[in-house]
C-alpha positions in Angstrom: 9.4 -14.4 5.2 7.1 -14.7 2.3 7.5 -12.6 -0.3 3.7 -11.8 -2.8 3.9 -9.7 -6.3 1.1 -8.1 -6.3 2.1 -6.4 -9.7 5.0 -7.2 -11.2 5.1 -3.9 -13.4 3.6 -1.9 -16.3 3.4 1.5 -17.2 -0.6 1.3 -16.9 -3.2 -1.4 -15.3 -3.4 -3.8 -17.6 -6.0 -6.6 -17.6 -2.6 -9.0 -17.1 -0.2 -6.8 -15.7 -0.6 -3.9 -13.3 1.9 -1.6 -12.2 4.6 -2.1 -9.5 3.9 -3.3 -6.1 5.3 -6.0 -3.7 4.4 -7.3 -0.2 7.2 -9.1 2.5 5.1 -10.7 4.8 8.1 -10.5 7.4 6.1 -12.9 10.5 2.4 -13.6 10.8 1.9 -10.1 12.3 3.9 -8.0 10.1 4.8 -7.2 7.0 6.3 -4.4 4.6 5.5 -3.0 1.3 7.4 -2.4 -1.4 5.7 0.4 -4.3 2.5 1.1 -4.3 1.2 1.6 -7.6 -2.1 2.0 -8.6 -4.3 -0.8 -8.2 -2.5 -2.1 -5.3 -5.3 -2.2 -3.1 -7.5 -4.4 -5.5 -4.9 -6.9 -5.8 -4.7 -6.9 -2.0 -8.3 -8.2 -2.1 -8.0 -10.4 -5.5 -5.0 -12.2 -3.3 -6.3 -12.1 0.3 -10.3 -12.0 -0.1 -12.1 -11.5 3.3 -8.6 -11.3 5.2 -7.3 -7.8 3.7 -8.5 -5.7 6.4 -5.9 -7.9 8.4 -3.1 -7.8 5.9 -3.7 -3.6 5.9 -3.3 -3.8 9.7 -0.4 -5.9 9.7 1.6 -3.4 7.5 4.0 -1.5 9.4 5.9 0.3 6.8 5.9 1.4 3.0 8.6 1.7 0.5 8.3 4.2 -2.3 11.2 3.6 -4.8 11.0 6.8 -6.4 8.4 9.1 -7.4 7.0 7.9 -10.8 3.2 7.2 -10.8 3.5 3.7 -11.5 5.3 3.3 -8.2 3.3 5.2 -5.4 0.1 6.6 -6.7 -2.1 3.5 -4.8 -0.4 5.1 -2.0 -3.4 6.9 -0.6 -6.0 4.5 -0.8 -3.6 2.2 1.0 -3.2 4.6 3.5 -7.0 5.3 3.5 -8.3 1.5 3.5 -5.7 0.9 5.9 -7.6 3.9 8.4 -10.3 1.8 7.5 -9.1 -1.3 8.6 -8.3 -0.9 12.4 -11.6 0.6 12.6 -13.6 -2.5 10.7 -11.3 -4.7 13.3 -11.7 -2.7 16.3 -7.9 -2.5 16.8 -6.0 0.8 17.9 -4.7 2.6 14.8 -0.6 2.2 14.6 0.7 4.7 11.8 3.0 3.1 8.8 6.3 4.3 8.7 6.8 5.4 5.4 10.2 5.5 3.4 10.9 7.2 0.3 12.0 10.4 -1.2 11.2 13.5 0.8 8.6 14.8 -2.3 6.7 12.1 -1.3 5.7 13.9 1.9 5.1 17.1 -0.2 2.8 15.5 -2.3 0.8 13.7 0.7 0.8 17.0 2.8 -1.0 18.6 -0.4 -3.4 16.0 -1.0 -4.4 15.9 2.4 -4.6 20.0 2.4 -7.0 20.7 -0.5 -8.5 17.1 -0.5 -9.2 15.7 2.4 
């Protein structure tokens, strides 16, 4: 496994420091997320350029810590860019299992409610 911190943590994006957010590439096919903070998704493209699309793709599941914004507001444009992604690639979409405290849901159900 190869393990990439994407942001190693801050309260806010900084220019040299964003908030927290970690990636386990588990095989060439697969890999796992750990928090999601804002910004995440830019520092997906800073580290993987024209290969993101397939890094998005390759993410089967998502670890929300807890429920401070530092930790899982980037959440939904993940999940967005990821829709994206199998799309831009042609692949069949495969949902993200997502672990974390149950308010998480809550708060995704709601955004996706008044919106999406």
């Amino acid at each position: 496994p190869e393990v990439v911190f994407l942001e190693t943590g801050s309260a806010v994006p900084m220019k040299t420091r964003n908030v927290s957010s970690t990636l386990v590439n588990i095989s060439s096919s697969q890999s796992m997320l750990l928090d999601c903070g804002e910004g995440t998704f830019g520092q997906l493209c800073h580290h993987y350029g024209s290969h993101v699309d397939e890094i998005l793709c390759n993410m089967s599941a998502v670890f929300i810590s807890h429920i401070h914004a530092d930790h899982h507001v980037g959440l939904l444009n993940i999940l967005l860019e990821r829709k994206k992604a199998f799309k831009s690639l042609d692949k069949p979409f495969s949902p993200v299992l997502l672990i974390g405290p149950v308010v998480l849901m809550t708060w995704l159900n709601k955004y996706n409610a008044y919106c999406q």
